[in-house]
N, C-alpha and C positions, 0 to 999 in steps of 0.2 A: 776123234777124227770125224771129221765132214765129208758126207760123203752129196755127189751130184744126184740131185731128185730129177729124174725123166718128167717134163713139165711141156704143158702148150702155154704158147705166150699169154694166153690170156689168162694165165692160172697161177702166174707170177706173184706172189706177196710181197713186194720188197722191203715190208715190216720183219716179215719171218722166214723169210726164204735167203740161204745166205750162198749156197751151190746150188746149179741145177745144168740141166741138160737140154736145149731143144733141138727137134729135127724142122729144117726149112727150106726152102732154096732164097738163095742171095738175091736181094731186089735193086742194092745200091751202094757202091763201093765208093769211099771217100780216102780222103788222103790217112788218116788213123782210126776209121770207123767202118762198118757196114751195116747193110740193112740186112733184117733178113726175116722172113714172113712165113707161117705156118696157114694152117684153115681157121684158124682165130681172128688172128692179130699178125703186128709187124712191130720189130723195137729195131731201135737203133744200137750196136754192141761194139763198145772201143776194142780197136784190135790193129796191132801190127805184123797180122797176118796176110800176106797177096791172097786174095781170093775174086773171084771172078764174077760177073754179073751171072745167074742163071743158072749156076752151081748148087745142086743138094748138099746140105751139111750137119753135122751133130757137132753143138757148139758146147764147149764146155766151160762155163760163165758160174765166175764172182760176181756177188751182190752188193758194191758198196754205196752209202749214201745216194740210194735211187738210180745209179748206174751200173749198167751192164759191163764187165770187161771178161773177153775172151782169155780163159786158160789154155784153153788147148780149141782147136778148130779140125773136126775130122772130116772131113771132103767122103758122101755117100755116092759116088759114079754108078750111073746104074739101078741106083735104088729107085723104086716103082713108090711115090708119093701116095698113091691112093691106097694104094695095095698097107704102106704102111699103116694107113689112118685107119684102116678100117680094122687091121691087124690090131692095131693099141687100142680101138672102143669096142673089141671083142675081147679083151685082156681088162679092160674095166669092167664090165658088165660081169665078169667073171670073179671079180673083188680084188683083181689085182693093185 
């Protein structure tokens, strides 16, 4: 079983990464697609989910053939962006 790796966009293998997880807020919503951009980077992620321009989110993303597709999309309201980053590069440095 596969399970989603908590990842920043920039950290993405799409050789070897087949789940994973990012936190972002949404930059660009398309007819079947969105953007969505962390302190990295920004990918584009297929998804037939409504989500909103300016929206924090945890995207829950298949790897196939170099594309992104959203499994699950969970809408973060309220979450503190910085608060979180600095949270997860205190969580690395720790060996997590």
């Amino acid at each position: 079983m596969l399970h989603y790796k908590p990842k920043r966009i920039s950290e993405i293998d799409f050789k070897k990464d087949k789940k994973v997880a990012i936190v972002g807020r949404v930059l660009e919503v398309g007819e079947k697609f969105f953007v969505v951009g962390d302190a990295t980077e920004k990918i584009e992620v297929e998804s037939e989910e409504g989500v909103e321009e300016g929206e924090i989110v945890r995207v829950f993303c298949s790897i196939e053939e170099n594309k992104i597709k959203a499994d699950i999309v969970q809408r973060l309201d309220g979450l503190d962006l910085n608060l979180y980053r600095k949270t997860e590069e205190l969580y690395k440095k720790m060996g997590g």
